[in-house]
BAMARSE-938034 format. One line per 10 residues: their letters; for each residue x, y, z of N, C-alpha, C. Coordinates in steps of 0.1 Angstrom, whole numbers. Example, Ala and Ser with C-alpha at 12.3 -4.5 7.8 and 13.67 -1.06 7.14 Angstrom:
2
AS	132 -57 78 123 -45 78 132 -33 78 ~ 128 -22 71 137 -11 71 129 0 79 $
REM end
This chain:
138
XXXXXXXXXX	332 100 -172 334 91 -183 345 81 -179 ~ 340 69 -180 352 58 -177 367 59 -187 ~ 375 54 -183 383 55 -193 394 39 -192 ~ 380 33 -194 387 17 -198 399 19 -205 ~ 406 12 -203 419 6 -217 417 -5 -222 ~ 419 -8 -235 426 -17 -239 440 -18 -248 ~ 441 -31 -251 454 -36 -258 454 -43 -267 ~ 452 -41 -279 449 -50 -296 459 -57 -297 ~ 458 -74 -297 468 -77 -305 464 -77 -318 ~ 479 -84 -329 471 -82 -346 471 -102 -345 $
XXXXXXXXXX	462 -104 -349 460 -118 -352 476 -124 -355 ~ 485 -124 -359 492 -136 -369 501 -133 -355 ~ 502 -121 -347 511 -119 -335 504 -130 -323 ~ 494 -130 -323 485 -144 -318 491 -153 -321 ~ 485 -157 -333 489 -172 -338 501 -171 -336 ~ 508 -167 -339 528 -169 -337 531 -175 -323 ~ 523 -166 -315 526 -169 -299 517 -179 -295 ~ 508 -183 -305 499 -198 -301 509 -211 -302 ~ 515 -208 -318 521 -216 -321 537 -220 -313 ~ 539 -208 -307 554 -212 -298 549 -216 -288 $
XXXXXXXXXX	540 -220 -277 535 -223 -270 528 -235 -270 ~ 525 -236 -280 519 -252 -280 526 -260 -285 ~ 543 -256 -287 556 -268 -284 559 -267 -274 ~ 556 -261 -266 559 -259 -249 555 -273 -239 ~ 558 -280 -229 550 -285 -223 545 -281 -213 ~ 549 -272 -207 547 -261 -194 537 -253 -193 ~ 530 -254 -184 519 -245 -186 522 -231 -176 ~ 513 -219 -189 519 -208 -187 506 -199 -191 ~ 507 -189 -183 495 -174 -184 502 -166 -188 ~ 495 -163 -205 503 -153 -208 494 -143 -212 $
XXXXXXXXXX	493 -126 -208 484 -119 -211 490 -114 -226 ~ 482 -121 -236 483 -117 -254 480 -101 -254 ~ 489 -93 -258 482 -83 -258 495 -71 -267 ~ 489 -62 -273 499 -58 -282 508 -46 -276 ~ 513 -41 -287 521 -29 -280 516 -15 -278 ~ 505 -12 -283 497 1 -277 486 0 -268 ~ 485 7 -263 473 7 -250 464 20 -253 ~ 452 18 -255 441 27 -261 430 28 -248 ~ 427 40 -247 411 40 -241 404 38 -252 ~ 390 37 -251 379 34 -264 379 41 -269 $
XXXXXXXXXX	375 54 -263 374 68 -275 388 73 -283 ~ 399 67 -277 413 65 -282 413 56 -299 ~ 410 47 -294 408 35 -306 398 41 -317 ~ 389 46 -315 377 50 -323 380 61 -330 ~ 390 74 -327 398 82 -328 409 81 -339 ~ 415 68 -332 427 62 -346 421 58 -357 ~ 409 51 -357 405 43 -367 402 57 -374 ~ 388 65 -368 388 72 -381 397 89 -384 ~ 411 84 -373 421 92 -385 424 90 -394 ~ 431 73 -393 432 61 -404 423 66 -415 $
XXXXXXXXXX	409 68 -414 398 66 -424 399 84 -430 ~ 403 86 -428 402 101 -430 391 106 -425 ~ 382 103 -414 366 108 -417 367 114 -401 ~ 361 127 -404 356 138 -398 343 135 -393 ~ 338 132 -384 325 130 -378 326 134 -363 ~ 317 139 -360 319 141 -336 319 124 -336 ~ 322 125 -325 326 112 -315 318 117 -302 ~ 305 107 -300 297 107 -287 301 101 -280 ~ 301 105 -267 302 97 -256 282 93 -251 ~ 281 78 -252 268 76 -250 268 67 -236 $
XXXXXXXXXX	258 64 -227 262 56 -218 263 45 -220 ~ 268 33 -214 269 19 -217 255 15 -221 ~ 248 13 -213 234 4 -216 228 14 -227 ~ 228 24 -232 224 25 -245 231 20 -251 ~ 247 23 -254 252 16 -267 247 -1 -265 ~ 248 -6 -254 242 -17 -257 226 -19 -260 ~ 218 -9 -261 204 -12 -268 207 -7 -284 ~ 212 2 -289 219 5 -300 227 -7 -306 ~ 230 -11 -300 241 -23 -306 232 -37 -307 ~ 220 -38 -296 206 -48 -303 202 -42 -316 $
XXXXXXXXXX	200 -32 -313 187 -28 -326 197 -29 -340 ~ 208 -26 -338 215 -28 -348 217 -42 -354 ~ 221 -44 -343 219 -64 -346 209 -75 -351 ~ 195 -68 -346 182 -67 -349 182 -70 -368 ~ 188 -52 -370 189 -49 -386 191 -61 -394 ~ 205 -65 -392 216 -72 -397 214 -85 -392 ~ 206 -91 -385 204 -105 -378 219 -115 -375 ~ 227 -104 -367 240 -104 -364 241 -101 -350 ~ 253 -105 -341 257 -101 -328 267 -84 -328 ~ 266 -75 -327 269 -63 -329 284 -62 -316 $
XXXXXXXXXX	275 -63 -302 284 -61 -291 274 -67 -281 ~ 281 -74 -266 273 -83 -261 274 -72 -245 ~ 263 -74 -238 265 -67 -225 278 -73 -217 ~ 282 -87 -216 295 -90 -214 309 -82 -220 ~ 303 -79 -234 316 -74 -239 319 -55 -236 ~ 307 -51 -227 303 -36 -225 311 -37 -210 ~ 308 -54 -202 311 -47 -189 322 -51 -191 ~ 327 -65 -197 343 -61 -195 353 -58 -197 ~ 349 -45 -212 356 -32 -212 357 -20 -203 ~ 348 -23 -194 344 -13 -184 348 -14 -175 $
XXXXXXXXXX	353 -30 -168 356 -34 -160 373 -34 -160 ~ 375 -29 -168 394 -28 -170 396 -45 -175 ~ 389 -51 -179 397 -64 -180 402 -69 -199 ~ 401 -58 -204 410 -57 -216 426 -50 -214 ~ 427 -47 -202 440 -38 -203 449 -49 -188 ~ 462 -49 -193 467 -54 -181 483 -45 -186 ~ 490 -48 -170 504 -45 -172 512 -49 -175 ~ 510 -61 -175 523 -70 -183 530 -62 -198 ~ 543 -68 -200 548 -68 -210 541 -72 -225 ~ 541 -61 -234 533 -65 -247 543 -78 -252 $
XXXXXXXXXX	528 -87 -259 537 -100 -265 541 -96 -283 ~ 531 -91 -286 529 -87 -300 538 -78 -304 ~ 536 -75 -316 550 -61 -320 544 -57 -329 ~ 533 -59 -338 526 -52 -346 517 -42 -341 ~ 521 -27 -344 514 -17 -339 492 -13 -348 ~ 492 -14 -340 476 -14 -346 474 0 -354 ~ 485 13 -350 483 24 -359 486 23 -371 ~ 498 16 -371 510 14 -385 497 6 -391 ~ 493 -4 -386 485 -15 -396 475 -7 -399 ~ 462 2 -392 456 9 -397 459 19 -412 $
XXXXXXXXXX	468 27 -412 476 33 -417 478 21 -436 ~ 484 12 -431 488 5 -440 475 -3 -448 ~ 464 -5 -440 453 -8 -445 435 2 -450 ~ 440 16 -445 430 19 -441 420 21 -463 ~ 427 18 -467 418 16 -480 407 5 -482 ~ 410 -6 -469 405 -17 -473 394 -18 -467 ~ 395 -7 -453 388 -14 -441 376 -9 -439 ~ 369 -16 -439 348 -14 -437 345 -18 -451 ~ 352 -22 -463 350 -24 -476 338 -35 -473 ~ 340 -42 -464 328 -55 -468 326 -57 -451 $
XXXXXXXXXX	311 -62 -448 309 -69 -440 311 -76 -435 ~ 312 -83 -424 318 -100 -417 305 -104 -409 ~ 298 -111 -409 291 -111 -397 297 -124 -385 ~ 292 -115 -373 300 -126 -362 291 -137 -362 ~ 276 -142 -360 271 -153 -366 273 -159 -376 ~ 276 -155 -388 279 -164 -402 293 -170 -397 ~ 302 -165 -393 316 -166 -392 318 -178 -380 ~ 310 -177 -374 311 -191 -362 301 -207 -375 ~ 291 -201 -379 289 -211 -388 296 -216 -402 ~ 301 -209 -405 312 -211 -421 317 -201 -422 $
XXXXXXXX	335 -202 -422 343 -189 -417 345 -186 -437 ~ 348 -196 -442 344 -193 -454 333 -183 -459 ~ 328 -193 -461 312 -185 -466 310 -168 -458 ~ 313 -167 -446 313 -156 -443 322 -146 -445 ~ 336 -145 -452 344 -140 -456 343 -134 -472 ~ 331 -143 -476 331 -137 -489 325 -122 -496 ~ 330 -117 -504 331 -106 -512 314 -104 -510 ~ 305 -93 -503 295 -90 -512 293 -82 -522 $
REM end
């Protein structure tokens, strides 16, 4: 079993660091990335301790979850997960060594949010067409 990593930042830890940087004039490579470092079945793990929910956790191979993740997308006439986004979790290129930029821990926010979270749908197609309209309440 692979054991990609990755590193969540939380969005506003982004933006913060977008924002101090684009008073910069210098140009600079900065790997965004938060302060925990997860393999996948790690992350999947947190979330549903967060969620309180007791279910197995499969390990399935990549190119199924990516046919699982069409047919799902299929359902929902939504982008689910992209074979890009399969290999380059797979390919280590969510995880680097640099120093975290971020400081918001993705457990604590889990934790702090987990009442809210899966409450409503987002779709990644609607949201590239009207981030509005796709954020709303169904």
């Amino acid at each position: 079993m692979t054991r990609a990593a990755l590193q969540p930042i939380y969005v506003d830890d982004l933006a913060k660091l977008a924002v101090k940087q684009g008073k910069k004039t210098e140009n600079v490579i900065i790997d965004a990335v938060g302060p925990e470092t997860f393999t996948y079945r790690e992350l999947v793990e947190e979330i549903a301790d967060a969620l309180e929910m007791k279910k197995p956790i499969l390990h399935i191979p990549p190119p199924l979850g990516f046919l699982i993740g069409a047919i799902v997308g299929k359902i929902f006439g939504d982008v689910t997960i992209t074979r890009d986004e399969i290999e380059g979790l797979m390919a280590g290129l969510l995880y680097t060594n640099s120093k975290p930029v971020g400081t918001t821990r993705l457990t604590d926010w889990l934790v702090e949010k987990a009442s809210t979270i899966g409450m409503h749908y987002s779709s990644e197609l609607a949201r590239r067409k009207n981030r509005e309209k796709a954020y709303e309440k169904l």
